[in-house]
DOMARDREN-603268 format. One line per 8 residues: number of its first residue (from 0); for each residue x, y, z of C-alpha. Coordinates in pm, 1 decimal. Layout:
REM DOMARDREN-603268
NUM) X:Y:Z | ...
This chain:
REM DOMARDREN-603268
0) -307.4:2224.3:2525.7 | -621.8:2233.1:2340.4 | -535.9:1946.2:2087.1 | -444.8:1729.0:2409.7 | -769.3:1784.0:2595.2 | -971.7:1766.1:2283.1 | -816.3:1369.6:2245.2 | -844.6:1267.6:2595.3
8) -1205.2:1377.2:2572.1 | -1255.8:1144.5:2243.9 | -1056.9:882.1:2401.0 | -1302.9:889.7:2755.8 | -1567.8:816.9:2499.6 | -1468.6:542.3:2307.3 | -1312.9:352.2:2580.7 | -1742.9:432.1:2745.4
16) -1865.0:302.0:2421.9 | -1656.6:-17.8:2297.0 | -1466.7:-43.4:2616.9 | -1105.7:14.2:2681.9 | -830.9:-132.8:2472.6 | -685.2:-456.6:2623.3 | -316.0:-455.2:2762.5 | -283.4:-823.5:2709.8
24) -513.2:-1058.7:2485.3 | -518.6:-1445.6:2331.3 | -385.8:-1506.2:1982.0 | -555.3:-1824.5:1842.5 | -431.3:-1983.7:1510.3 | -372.1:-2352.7:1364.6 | -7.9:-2444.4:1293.6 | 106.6:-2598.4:962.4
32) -44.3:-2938.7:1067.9 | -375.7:-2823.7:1116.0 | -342.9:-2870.3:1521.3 | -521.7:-2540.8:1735.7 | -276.3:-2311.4:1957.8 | -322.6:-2041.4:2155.2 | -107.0:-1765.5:2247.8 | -224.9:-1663.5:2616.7
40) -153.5:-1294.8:2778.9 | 37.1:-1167.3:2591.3 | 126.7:-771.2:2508.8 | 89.6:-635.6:2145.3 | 483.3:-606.5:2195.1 | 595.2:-897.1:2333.9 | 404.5:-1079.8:2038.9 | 592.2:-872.6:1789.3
48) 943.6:-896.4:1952.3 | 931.2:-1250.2:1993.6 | 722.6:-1361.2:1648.9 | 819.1:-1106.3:1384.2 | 1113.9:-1200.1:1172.9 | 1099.5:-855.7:1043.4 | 1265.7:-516.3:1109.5 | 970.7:-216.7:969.2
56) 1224.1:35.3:982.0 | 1415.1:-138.3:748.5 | 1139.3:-50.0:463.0 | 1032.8:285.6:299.1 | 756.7:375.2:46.1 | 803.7:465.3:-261.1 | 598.2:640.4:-557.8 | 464.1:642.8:-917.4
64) 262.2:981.4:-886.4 | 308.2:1129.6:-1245.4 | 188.9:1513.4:-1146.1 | 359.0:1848.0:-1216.8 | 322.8:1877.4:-803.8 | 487.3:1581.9:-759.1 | 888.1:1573.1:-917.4 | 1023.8:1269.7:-921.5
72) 1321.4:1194.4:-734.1 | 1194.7:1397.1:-410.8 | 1049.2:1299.2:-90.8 | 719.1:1335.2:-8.8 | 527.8:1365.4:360.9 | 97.2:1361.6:390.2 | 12.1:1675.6:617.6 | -145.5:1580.2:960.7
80) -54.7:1199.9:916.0 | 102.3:1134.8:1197.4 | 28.2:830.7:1380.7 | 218.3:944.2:1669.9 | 338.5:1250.3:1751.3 | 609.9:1376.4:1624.7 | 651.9:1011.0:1414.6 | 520.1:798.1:1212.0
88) 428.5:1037.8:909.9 | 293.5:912.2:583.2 | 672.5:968.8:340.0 | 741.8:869.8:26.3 | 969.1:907.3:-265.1 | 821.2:950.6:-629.8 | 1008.9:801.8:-883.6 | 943.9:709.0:-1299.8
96) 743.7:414.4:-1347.7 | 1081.7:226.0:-1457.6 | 1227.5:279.4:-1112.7 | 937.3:192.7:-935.7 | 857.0:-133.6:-1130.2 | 1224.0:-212.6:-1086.9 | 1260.1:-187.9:-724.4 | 902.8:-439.2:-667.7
104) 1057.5:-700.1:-885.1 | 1381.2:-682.4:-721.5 | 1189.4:-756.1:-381.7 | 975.4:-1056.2:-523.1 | 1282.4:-1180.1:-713.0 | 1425.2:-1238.8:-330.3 | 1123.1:-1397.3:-204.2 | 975.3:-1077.4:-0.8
112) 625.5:-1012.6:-92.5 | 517.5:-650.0:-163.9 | 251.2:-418.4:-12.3 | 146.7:-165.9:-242.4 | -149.9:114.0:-249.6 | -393.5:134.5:-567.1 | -673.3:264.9:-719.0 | -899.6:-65.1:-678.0
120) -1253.3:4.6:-780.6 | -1194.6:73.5:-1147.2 | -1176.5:-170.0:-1432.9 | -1183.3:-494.7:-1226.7 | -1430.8:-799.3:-1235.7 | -1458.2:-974.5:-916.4 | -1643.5:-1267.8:-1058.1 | -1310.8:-1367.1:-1307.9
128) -1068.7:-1230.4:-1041.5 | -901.7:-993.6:-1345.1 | -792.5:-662.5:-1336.0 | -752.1:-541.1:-1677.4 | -812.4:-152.7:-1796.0 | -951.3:-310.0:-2096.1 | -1204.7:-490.8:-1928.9 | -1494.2:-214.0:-1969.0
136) -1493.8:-44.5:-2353.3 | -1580.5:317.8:-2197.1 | -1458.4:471.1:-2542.7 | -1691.9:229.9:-2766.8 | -2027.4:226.6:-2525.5 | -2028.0:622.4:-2446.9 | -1757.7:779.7:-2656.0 | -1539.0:914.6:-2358.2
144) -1166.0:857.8:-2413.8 | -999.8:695.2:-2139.4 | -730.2:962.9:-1950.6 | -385.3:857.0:-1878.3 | -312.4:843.0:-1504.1 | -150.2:1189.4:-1490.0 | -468.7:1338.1:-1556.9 | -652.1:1089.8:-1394.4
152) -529.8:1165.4:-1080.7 | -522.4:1493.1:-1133.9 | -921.4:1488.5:-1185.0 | -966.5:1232.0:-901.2 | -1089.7:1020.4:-1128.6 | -851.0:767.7:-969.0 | -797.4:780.6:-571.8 | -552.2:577.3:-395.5
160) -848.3:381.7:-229.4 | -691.2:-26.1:-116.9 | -392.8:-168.8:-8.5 | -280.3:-557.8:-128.7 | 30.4:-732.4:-196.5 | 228.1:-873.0:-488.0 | 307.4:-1185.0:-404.2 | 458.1:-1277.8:-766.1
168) 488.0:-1179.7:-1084.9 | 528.1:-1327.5:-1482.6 | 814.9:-1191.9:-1677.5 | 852.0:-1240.6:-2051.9 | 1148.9:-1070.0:-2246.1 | 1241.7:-889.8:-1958.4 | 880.1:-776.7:-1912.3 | 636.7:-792.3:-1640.0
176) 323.8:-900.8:-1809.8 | 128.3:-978.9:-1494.3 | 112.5:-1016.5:-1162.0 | -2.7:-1202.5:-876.2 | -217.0:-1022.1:-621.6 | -349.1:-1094.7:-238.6 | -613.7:-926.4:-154.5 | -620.3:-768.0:197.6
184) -1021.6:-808.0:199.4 | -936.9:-1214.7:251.9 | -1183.6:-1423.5:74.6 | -1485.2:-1165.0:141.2 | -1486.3:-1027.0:-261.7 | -1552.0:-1369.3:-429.9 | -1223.9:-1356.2:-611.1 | -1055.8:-1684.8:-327.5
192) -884.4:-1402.1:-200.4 | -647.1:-1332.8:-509.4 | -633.0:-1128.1:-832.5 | -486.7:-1157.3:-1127.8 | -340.4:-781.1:-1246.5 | -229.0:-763.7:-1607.2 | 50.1:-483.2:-1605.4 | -165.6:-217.3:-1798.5
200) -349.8:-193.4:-1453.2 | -20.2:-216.6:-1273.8 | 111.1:140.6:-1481.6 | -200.5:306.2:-1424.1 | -341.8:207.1:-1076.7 | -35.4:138.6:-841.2 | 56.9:436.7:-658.4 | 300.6:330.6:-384.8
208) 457.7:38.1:-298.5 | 711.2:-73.8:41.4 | 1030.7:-155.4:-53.0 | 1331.1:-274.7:186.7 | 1615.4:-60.4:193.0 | 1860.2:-301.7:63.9 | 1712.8:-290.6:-303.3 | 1777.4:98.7:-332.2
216) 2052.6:224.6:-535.5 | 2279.5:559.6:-392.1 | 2073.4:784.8:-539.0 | 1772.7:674.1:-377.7 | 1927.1:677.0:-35.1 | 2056.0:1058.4:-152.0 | 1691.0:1142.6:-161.6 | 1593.1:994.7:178.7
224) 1829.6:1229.5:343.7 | 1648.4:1510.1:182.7 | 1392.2:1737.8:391.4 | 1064.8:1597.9:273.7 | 805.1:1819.3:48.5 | 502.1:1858.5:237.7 | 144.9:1773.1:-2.0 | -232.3:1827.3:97.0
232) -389.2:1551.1:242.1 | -662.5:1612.9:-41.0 | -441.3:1507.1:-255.9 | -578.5:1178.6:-453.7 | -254.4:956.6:-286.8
């Protein structure tokens, strides 16, 4: 098969160039005292049966993508994007910005942090560790009107470009009015390696978001069951 000789060919060469991927290797960390460990020889496996607490197929993405190609309450799969073969695909279910918001507080109300994808490189100011669409006055310094995200996405002029995690969020009224943010860059952006989002970047950045399966209602689990719709992988999510 073409597509298999074509990757054994690609994997020949980086296994010549940055050598070939380790079947064991050392895990070094510091405990809660402060005190060095190391894990020695151990498999990428074996670390993950013995130290994860956590099942990943007991999660599932969902979606805020407000596009005419994109219905809510349907399931979603990425062409060609596959990890493994035959598994692994990029799926997701769109639903209303209600839904969505609901399901991420849910999780954080239950003390389970949240990894969700965004459009990260608009309106945000690394030095005050705020993102804010209000930050930058695009309207008042050059007279363009900000779009809404349906047809900012539809324009690309927001991508799905960063994944971080919620790791809290403030409620007022039964309102999410911010939320707490860990970036996955670390402490590498200046911003200590946290954000503050106010919830007006929340409704127009967040795209997806992982959710465990015990926060869904019926109806959600009615559309996981459901033979996924199949988008572009130009598509700006």
């Amino acid at each position: 098969m073409l597509k298999n000789k074509m990757l054994n060919e690609n994997y020949t060469i980086l296994c010549k160039v940055l050598g070939t991927p380790p079947i064991v290797f050392n895990y070094s960390y510091k405990d809660q005292y402060g005190k060095s460990k190391v894990i020695k020889q151990i498999t990428p496996q074996e670390f993950y049966n013995k130290y994860s607490s956590i099942n990943l197929d007991d999660f599932i993405l969902i979606g805020n993508v407000p596009m005419k190609t994109f219905p809510y309450y349907s399931k979603f799969r990425k062409a060609y994007s596959g990890n493994i073969e035959g598994k692994s695909f990029v799926e997701f279910i769109n639903l209303p910005q209600k839904d969505f918001v609901e399901l991420i507080v849910l999780q954080l109300k239950s003390n389970i942090p949240v990894c969700f994808a965004c459009e990260n490189k608009k309106y945000r100011n690394q030095e005050s560790t705020v993102l804010d669409t209000r930050l930058f006055s695009y309207e008042k310094l050059f007279g363009i009107k900000d779009m809404d995200k349906t047809h900012a996405l539809e324009s690309f002029d927001i991508t799905l470009k960063h994944w971080m995690t919620f790791k809290g969020c403030q409620i007022e009224e039964g309102k999410v009015i911010r939320w707490k943010v860990e970036d996955s860059a670390g402490e590498d952006q200046r911003t200590n390696g946290y954000y503050v989002m106010n919830n007006n970047f929340f409704e127009k950045c967040v795209f997806q978001a992982w959710i465990n399966k015990n926060f869904l209602k019926k109806d959600h689990f009615k559309i996981l069951n459901k033979k996924p719709i199949l988008f572009g992988y130009n598509e700006p999510v």
